[in-house]
N, C-alpha and C positions, 0 to 999 in steps of 0.2 A: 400821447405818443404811442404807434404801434408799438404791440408785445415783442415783434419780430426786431426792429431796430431796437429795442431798450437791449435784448438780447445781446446783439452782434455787436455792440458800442460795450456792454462788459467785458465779451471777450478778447475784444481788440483792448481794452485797459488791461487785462490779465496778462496779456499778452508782454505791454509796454514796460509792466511792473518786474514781469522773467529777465528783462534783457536790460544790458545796460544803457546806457542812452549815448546818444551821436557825441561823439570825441571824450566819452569818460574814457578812464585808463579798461584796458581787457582784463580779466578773471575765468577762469577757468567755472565755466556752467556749472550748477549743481552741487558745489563741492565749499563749503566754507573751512580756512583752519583756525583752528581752536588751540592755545594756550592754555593750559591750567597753571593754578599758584605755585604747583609742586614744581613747575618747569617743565611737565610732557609739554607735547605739540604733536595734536594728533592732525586731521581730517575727517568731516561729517557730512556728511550728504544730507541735501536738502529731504524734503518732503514732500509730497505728489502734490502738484499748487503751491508750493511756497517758495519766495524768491529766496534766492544769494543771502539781499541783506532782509528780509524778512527773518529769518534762519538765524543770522548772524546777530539779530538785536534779541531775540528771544534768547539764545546761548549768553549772550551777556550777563543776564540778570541772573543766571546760574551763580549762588556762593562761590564755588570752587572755581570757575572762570576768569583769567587774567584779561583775556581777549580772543576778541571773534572777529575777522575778517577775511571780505574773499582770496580766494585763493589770485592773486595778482600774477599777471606775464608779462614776463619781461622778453625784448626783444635784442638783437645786436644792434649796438649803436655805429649808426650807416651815415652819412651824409652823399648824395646822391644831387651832384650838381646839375645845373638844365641846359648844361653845354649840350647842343643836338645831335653832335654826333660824338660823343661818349659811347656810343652803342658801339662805335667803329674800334674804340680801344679795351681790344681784349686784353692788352698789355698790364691795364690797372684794373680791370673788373672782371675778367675770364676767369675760369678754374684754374687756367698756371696765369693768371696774374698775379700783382705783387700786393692784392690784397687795399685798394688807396679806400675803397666807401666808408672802412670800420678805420683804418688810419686816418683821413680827414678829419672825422669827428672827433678820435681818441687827441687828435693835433689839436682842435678848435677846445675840445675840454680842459687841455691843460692850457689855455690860453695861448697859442701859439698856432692858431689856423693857418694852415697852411705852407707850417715853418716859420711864421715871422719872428727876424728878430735871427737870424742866421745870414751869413752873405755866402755868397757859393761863385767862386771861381772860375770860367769858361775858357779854355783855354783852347781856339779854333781856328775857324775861317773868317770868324769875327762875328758879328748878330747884327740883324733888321732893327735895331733899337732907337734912329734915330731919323729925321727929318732933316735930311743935310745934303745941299747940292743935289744930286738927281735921286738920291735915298729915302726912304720910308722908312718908318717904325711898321714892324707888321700889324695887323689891324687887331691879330691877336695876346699881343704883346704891350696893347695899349695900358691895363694897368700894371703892368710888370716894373719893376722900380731899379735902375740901372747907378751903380757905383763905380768912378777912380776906373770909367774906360780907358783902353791904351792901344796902340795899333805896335804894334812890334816888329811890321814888316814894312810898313811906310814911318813910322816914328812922328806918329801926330794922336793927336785926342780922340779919334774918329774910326776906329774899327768894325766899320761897314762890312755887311758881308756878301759875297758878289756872288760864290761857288753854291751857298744853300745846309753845309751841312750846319755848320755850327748857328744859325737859326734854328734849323729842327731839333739840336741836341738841347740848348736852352728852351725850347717848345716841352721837351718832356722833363725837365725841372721845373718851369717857372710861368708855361702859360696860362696867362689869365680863365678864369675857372667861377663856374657858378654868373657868367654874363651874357647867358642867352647865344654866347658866339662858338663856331666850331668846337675844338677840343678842350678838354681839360689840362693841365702841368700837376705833376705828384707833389709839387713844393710850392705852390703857387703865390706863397707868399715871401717868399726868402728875395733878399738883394742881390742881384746877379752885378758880378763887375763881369764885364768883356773884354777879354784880350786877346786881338789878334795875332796867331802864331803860324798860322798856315795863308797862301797866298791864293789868290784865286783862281786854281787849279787842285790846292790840298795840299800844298807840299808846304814843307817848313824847316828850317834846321835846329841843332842843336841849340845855338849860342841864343839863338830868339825866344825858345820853347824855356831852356835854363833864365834865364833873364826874368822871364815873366813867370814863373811858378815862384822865383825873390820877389818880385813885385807884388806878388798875390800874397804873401804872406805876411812882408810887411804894411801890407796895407789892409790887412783884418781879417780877410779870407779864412772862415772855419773848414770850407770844403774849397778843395780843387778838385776841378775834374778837367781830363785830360783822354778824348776820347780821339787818338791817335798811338801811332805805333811806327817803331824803326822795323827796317827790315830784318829778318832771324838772323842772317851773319854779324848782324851787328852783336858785339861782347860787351860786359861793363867796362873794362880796359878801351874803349872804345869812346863811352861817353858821360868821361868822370864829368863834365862842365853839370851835367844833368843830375846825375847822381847825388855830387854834391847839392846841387839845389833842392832834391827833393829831401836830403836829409835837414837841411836848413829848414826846411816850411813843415817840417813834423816836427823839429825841434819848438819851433812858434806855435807849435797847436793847428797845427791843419789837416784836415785828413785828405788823404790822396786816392784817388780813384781813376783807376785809368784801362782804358779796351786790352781787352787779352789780343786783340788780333785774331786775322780773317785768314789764316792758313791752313787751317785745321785738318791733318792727313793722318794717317796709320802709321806713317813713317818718319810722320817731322813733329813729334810730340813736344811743343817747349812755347811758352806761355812770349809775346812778343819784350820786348822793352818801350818803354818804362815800367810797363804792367807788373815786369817780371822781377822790378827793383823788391826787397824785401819790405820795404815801407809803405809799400803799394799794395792797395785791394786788387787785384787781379779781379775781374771781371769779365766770364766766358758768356756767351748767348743760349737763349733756349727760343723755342716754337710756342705757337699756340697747344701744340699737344704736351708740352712739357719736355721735349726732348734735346738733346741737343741738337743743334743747330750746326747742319753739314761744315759750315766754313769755318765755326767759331774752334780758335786756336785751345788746345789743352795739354794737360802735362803737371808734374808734380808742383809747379806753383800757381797753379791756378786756386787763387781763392771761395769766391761765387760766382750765381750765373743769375743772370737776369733776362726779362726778355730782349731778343733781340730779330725775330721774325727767321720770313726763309722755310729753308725745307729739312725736315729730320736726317740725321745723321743714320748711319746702320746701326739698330739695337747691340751695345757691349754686353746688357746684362739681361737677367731675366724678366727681370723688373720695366724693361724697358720694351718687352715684345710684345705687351698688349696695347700700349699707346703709340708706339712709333711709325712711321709712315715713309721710309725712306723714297726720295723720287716721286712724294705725292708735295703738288703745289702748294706753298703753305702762305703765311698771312704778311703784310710787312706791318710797319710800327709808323703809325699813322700822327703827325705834326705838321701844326704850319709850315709854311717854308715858299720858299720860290715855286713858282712850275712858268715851265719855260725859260725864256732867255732870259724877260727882263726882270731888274730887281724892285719894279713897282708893281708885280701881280702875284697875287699872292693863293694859296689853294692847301688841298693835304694831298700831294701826289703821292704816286704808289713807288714800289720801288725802293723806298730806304729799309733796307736791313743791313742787320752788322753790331760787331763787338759794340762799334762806337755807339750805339742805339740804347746797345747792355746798358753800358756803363752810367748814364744820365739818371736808371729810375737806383743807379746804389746810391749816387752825391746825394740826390735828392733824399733818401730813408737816411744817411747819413745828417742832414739839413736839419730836417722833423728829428731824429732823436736829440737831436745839441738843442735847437731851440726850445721842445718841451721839456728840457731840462729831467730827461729819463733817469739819464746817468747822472745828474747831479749838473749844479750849476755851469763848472768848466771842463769834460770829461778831456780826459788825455786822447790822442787820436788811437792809441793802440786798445782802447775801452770801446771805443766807438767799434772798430775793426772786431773783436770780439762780443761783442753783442748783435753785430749785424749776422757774423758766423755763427751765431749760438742761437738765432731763430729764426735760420733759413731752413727751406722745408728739403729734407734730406729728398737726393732724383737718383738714380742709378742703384747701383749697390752700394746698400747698408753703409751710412757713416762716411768719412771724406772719400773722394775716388779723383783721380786725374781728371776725370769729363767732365763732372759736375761741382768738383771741389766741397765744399759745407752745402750745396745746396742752393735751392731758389731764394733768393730775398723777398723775404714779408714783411713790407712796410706795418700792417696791422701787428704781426707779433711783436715786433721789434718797440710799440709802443704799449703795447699790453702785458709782455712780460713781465715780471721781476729782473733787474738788470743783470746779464750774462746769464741767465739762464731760460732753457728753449719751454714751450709752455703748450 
């Protein structure tokens, strides 16, 4: 055998012997830690030519030597599903997302991927969830798991949805994720029941909306969400039928989450109703820059904010003059749903921004903390409500403020935490 190849086939082994091999765990080059009997823990650097674990076996046989191993890297625990366009949702992966790759996993760790093992309430226009007379299940929604549906506006089992929102709003709770198909859902696993309270225009009354938030509670509902709003004239003295329903279904354990409302002025500061019920997460909108969101309603009961697309608001604080972009085009919040008239084609049309958009990634982080049992086996709703506020990522000025309330919701803190407290 030439001199030249015996050569170059050593150094290519010298080589293979430095580095770790294809899918072992990473180690920090060069660098082994050391254990002594006394309890130090130092760091030793290899030697000119000598690998990691070369290094590392020789320090063993040292008397005074506990243990020698590479210095190990560890990474954040991400799961990063092959929905294809995932790219499209800043909402859950962006720098003001709510954080879903490291919440996924942190969900799938505690056994409870995706939320399973939570039911979450929809309280809308109704959902694509089924094959019925001229109807489809959306295509994205096919493994999505549907409970104790109820139409509240026609009074049958079938709460079909013809307008589009309340598809897309259970698209960002519950759509099927990790299946090769369009988007991901933040809750992907949880049991949506549907009930329709709005008609096929968006409009709904009290007696329907109160009815069915009783219904959702006694029939198991850990989350309602309720991504609608009365108009600001409307008072509590107005709509005790509501009122009392939503104290009913936090009495039963359910947590409520519902749109702060798309009014949002200088001059009309006041969170809408139901949102603005006390028992209620209030839920205002931000952008992809983090800002608030021109339309999205605020005022001293505004709880958090989640994304909800659209264009920045005018900077209130300091804080908010280096990302803000008022009057600059911003992004919408991207879910299955209708496009077009009919309710058999399905697409991610642009367009949807809004409170109501907020509100679906809070139910959902709500969803993930009850079923990985964060807070403990049956957390009270008002535990759920302070742990959500106590690891959302403070936006505006320092600490609560009318625009931003506690802050963004981070699904990944909220499961990483120590419970009620921000990390």
């Amino acid at each position: 055998m030439p001199t030249r190849f015996i050569l170059l086939l050593a150094a290519l082994l010298g080589l293979l012997a430095l580095a770790p091999t294809a899918g072992a765990a990473k180690y920090v080059p060069g660098e082994v830690v050391v254990g002594y009997k006394n309890g130090s823990v130092t760091t030793v650097a290899t030697e000119d030519g000598r690998s990691v674990h070369e290094t590392a076996t020789t320090l063993r046989r040292h008397p005074e030597v506990a243990y020698a191993v590479p210095n190990y890297v560890a990474h954040a625990a991400q799961f990063t599903p092959n929905d294809p366009l995932l790219r499209r949702q800043w909402n859950f992966t962006g720098t003001f997302g709510i954080g879903m790759p490291e919440a996924w996993a942190l969900a799938s760790a505690a056994g409870a991927p995706g939320g399973r093992g939570a039911v979450v309430a929809v309280l809308d226009s109704g959902v694509a969830f089924e094959r019925y007379g001229g109807f489809r299940r959306a295509p994205d929604l096919y493994r999505s798991t549907f409970v104790r549906p109820w139409d509240f506006v026609d009074h049958d089992r079938h709460p079909n949805d013809r307008y589009g929102h309340g598809t897309h709003v259970t698209g960002t709770i519950a759509q099927a994720t990790n299946n090769g198909v369009g988007v991901a859902g933040a809750a992907y696993g949880v049991k949506v029941m549907p009930l329709k309270v709005l008609d096929d225009w968006g409009q709904g009354d009290s007696v329907a909306i109160a009815k069915a938030i009783r219904y959702a509670a006694r029939h198991g509902a850990d989350v309602i969400n309720l991504s609608l709003e009365f108009e600001r004239s409307v008072v509590a003295a107005e709509i005790p039928e509501i009122l009392a329903a939503i104290r009913y279904a936090r009495g039963r354990g359910a947590v409520i989450v519902a749109a702060a409302g798309n009014t949002g002025h200088k001059f009309l500061r006041r969170v809408a109703y139901p949102a603005r019920a006390s028992e209620v997460i209030a839920v205002g909108a931000t952008t992809r820059h983090g800002c608030r969101s021109e339309y999205s309603s605020y005022g001293a009961d505004l709880d958090v904010v989640a994304p909800g697309g659209g264009v920045d608001a005018d900077p209130a604080a300091t804080e908010e003059d280096a990302v803000c972009q008022p009057e600059t085009s911003g992004d919408w919040i991207f879910q299955e749903t209708f496009t077009g008239s009919s309710v058999r084609r399905f697409g991610l049309p642009r367009g949807y921004e809004g409170t109501s958009m907020a509100s679906p990634h809070v139910a959902a982080i709500a969803a993930l903390i009850i079923a990985s049992k964060r807070l403990g086996g049956h957390p009270a709703p008002s535990m759920v409500q302070a742990h959500i506020q106590a690891t959302a990522r403070d936006l505006g000025r320092p600490g609560l403020d009318s625009r931003y309330g506690w802050g963004l919701v981070d699904a990944a803190r909220a499961l990483r935490c120590p419970p009620l407290t921000p990390c």
